[in-house]
N, C-alpha and C positions, 0 to 999 in steps of 0.2 A: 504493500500500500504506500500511493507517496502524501503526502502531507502538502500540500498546497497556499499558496497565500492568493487575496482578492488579484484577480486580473492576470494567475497563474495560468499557465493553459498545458495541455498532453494531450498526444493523439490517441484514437480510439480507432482499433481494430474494427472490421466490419462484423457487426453481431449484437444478439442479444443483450441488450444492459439492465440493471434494474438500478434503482436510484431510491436510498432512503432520506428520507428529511426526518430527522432527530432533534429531539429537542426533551425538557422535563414532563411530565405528564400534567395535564391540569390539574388546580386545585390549591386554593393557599394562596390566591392572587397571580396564580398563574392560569393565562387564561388558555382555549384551546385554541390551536392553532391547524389551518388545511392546508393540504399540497396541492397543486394543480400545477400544468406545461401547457404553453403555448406554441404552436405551432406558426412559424412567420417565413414571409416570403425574401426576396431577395432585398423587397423595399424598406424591409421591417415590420411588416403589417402582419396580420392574420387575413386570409381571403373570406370569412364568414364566421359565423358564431360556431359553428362547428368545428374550428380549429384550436378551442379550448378546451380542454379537457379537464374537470373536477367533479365535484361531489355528485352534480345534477346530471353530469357530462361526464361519464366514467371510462367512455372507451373513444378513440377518432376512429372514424366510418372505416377509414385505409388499415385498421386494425395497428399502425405503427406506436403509435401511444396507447397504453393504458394505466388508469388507476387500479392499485389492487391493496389487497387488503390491508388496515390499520392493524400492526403490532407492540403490542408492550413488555417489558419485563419486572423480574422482580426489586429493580433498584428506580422505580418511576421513571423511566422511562419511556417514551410510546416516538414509533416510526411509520410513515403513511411510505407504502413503497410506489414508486412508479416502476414500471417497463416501458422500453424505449427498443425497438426492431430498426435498428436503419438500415438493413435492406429493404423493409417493408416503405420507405418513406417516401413519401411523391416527391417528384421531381421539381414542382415547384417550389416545396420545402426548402428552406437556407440556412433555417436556424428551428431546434427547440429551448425554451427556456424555462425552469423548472423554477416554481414561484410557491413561498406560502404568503397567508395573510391570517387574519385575528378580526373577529367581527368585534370582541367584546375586549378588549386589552391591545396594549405596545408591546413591542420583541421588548424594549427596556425588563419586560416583565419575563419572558423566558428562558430559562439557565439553557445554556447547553444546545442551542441549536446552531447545529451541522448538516452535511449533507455530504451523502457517502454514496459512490460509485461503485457496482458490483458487477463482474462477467455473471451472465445467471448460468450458462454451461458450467463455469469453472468454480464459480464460489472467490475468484480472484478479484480481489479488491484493489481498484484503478486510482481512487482518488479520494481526499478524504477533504471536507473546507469547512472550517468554524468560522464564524461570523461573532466577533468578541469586541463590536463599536456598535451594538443597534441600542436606538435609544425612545423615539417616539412613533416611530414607525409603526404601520399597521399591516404593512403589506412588502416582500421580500424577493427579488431577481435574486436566486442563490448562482445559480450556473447554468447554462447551457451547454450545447450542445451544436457546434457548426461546421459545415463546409467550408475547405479552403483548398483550392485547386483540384475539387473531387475526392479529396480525404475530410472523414470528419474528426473532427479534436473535438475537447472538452474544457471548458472554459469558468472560473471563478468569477460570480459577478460581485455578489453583495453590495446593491444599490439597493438603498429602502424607499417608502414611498409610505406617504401618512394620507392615503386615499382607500385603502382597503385594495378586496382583489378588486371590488368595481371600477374603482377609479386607475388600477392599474392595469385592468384590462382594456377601460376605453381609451389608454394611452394607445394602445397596441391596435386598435379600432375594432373591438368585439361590442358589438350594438346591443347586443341582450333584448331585443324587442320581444313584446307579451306576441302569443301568438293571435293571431288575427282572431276580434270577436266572433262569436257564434250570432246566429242571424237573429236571434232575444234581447242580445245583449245590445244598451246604449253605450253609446262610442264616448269618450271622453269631452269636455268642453275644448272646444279651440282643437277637434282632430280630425275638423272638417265639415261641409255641410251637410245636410239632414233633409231627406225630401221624405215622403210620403210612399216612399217604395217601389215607387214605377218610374219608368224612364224618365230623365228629367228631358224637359221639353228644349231646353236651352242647349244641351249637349247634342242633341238629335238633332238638332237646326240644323249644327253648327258645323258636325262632325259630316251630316247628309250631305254638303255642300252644298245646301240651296243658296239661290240667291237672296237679295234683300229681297227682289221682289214678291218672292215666293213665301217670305214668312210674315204670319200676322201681324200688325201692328204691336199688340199688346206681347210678341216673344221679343220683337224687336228692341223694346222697352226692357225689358229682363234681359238682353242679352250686351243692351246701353248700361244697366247698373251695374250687374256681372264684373265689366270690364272698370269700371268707375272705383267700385269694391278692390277690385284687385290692383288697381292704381293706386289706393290707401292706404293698402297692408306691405305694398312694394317697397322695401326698405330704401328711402332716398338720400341720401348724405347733402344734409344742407351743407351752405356755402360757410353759415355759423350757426351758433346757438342763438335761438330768439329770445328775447329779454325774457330777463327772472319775473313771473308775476310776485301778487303779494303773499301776508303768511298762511302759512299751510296747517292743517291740525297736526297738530303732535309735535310738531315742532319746538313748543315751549318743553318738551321732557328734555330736550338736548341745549339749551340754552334760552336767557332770557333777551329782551329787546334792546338794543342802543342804536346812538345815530351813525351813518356809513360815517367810513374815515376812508378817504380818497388821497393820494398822492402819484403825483406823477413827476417822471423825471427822466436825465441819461445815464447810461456806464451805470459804473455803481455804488452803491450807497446804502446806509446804513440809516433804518427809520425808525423813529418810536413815533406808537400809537398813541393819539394824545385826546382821546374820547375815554372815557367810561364805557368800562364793560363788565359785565357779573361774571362770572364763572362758572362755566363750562364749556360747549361747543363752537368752534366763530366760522366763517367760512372766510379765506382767502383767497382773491381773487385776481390774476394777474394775466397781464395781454401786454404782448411789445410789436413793435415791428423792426421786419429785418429778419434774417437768418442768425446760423450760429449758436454757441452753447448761451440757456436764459437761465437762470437757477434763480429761485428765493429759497430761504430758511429763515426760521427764527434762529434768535440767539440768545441767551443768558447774559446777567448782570456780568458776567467778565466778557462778553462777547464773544462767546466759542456756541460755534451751531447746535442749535438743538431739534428741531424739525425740521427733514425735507419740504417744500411747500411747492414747489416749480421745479422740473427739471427736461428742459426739451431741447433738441434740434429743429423742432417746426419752424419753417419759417412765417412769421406773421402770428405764431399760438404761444399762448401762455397758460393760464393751468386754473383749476376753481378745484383747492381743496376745504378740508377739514382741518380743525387743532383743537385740541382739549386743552382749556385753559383754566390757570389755577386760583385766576381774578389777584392774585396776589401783587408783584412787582411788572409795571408796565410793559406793555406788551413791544417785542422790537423786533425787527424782522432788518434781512438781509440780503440785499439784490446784486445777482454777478449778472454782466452783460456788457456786453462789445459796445460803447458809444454809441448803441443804439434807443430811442423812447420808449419809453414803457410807463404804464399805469398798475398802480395794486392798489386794492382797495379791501378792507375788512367791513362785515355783515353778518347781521345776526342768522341764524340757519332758517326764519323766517322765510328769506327770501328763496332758499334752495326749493327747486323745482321736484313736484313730486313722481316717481316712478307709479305710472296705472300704467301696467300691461306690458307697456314696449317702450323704450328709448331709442332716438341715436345724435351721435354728436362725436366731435375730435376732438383730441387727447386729453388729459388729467382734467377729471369734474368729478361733483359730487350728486346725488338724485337722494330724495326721502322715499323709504320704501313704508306704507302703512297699512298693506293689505295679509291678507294670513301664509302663514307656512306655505312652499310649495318648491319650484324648481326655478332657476335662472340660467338661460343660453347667453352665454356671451359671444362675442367674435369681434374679434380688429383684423381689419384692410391697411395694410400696408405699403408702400413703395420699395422700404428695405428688406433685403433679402433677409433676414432675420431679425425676430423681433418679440421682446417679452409685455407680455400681457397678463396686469396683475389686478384685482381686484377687492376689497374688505367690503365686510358690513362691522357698522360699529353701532353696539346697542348707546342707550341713554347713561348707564351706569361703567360704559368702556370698554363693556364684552368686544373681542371681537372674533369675525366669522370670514376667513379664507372662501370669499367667491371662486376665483379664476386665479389660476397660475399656472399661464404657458409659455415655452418661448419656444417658437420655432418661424416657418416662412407665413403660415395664415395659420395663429390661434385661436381656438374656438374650443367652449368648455363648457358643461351642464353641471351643476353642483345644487344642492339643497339650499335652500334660502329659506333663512328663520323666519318666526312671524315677526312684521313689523310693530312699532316704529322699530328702522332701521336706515343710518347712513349708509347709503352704497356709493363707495367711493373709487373709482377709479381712479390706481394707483401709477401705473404705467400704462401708457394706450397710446405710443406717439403713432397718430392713422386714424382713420375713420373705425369709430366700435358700433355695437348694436346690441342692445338687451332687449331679451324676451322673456316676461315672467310666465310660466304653465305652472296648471295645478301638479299637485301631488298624486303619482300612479305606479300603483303596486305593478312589481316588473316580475311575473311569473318565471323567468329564464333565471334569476336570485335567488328565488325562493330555498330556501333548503331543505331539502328532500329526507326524508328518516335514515338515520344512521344504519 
């Protein structure tokens, strides 16, 4: 057996392997944990939800992965084995990746998880990798398994991942969609329109190719709103944001009223806020022109930064965040920028614009979320080829809630969104983003099936 370190790698004969994931047994704040592989193509992807293999999912159709039985011993123990055939493995196979995760606990919580490589003909033991830095993690890349010039090796991953396997599957693009309703069942809100069960009149127009002439007035009419409807949910990236109206409910939980403090100026420069403010929440708000790096921060009575507030290469954008404020010693803040104009202005969270349903707008802003529990789509449009995409909620009392955190060429991310009041602040977004709030929907392909 060799002893491996993260990012170790050894070739793997062609043949049967079995693979255990070891760790202490549940119990005692130790919480359980499951095995599952991911099957991925050359791109990194999985081609369908069937390229995942676990609890629900215990074997891949090509029979190359499987899950098999959980074993324990008498020292606590317990090992969930996989089998892994790569000769059985399709061709468009590149890669499998052998992952646990924790529905109910962090690895910080689990002694002793490893993951051990086994010939199943020989009982020879390939490889062995303890993972001895997990800390908040919920979810585990331990190692895989890859091609490389038509030889497969075997590779030490241990990257963690504080999303579960959910959210580390839909990194890898496993959709997990419920299966299609039964012809009883109603469809979710917002998962499409609802006619009366018979052809829709508007589709048969339209699909039949008749002419104008040939269709009634009154389809014509449905077929005018149709497109109307669908010009208004069409996500349009205005030119800017349209003015903040006035205050919103709930907004008094996160701070109280004062009058704006506007400044404007060049280059850079250091400002104190010289209005009255109460303590709590304030919004800042900042817009230069010009290109080039813009940054604000607050800064402390010695003047060393304390909040990020602004940080963009847009040209012509500046940024509308949050700050928790402690009403105590004046508020001061810090502007970097090339001898280009710029305005900042402070306001009370009154004037923040509230999130119903959907937003869009460009870079760093804040939206009031106050409608109940459910899910948030996000996504930024970008010019640069790569690009991090970050989002919070922040309750009244500070809590906060990891919306969105992607970086790649087009991020886009679905995550649980608490019940409001909630600041949804977009953190990093330099590009056009889009929110869409959906209810909350039990995802049957999750569900966990009896042990």
């Amino acid at each position: 057996m060799t002893e491996i370190v993260k990012g170790g790698n050894l070739p793997v004969p062609g043949q049967v392997w079995r693979i255990a994931v070891v760790r202490r047994d549940a119990g005692d704040g130790v919480p359980e944990v499951d095995a599952s592989a991911l099957l991925l193509d050359a791109s990194g992807r999985v081609r369908g939800d069937g390229d995942l293999v676990f609890y629900n999912q215990p074997a891949h159709a090509s029979g190359a992965v499987r899950l098999l039985d959980q074993v324990r011993d008498g020292e606590r123990r317990v090992a969930d084995w996989l089998e892994i055939d790569t000769e059985r493995v399709e061709p468009a196979v590149q890669r499998i990746v052998i992952t646990a995760s924790s529905e109910h606990g962090t690895f910080g919580q689990v002694p002793g998880l490893h993951i051990r490589t086994v010939s199943a003909a020989t009982g020879e033991q390939l490889a062995l990798y303890e993972v001895d830095d997990a800390s908040t993690e919920t979810a585990f890349l331990l190692g895989e398994f890859y091609l490389r010039e038509g030889a497969w090796k075997f590779r030490a991953l241990g990257q963690g991942y504080d999303s579960g396997l959910v959210g580390l599957a839909e990194d890898f693009g496993i959709v997990g969609r419920d299966p299609e309703p039964a012809p009883d069942d109603e469809p979710a809100p917002g998962d499409g329109p609802v006619h009366d069960g018979g052809p829709d009149p508007v589709d048969e127009a339209v699909s039949g190719g008749a002419s104008p002439e040939a269709i009634p007035e009154e389809l014509l009419a449905k077929v005018r709103e149709a497109e109307a409807a669908l010009v208004r949910t069409t996500p349009q990236v205005p030119a800017q944001r349209p003015p903040r109206t006035g205050p919103r409910s709930d907004a008094e939980l996160f701070g109280g009223e004062f009058p704006d403090f506007v400044r404007s100026g060049e280059g850079k420069a250091d400002i104190t806020v010289d209005v009255p403010i109460p303590a709590g929440y304030v919004v800042v708000e900042s817009t230069r022109k010009g290109d080039g790096y813009f940054a604000v921060h607050s800064i402390d009575e010695k003047g060393q930064s304390d909040a990020l507030l602004a940080n963009t290469l847009l040209k012509d954008q500046g940024a509308r965040r949050v700050l928790r404020y402690d009403g105590k010693a004046p508020l001061r803040l810090r502007v970097s920028a090339y001898d280009e104009p710029w305005t900042v202005a402070v306001r009370p969270v009154s004037t923040v614009e509230v999130l119903d349903g959907t937003a869009e707008g460009r870079g760093s802003d804040v939206l009031l979320y106050t409608g109940p529990a459910g899910l948030l789509s996000s996504r930024l449009r970008t010019r640069l080829g790569f690009e991090w995409f970050n989002v919070h909620g922040y309750e009244p009392d500070g809590s906060d809630h990891l919306l969105a955190n992607e970086a790649s060429r087009f991020p886009r991310e679905t995550r649980p969104l608490p019940e409001g009041p909630l600041l949804v602040q977009l953190v990093s977004a330099d590009g056009d983003w889009s929110l869409k709030v959906r209810p909350p929907k039990e995802n049957r392909f999750w569900r966990r099936a009896s042990r």
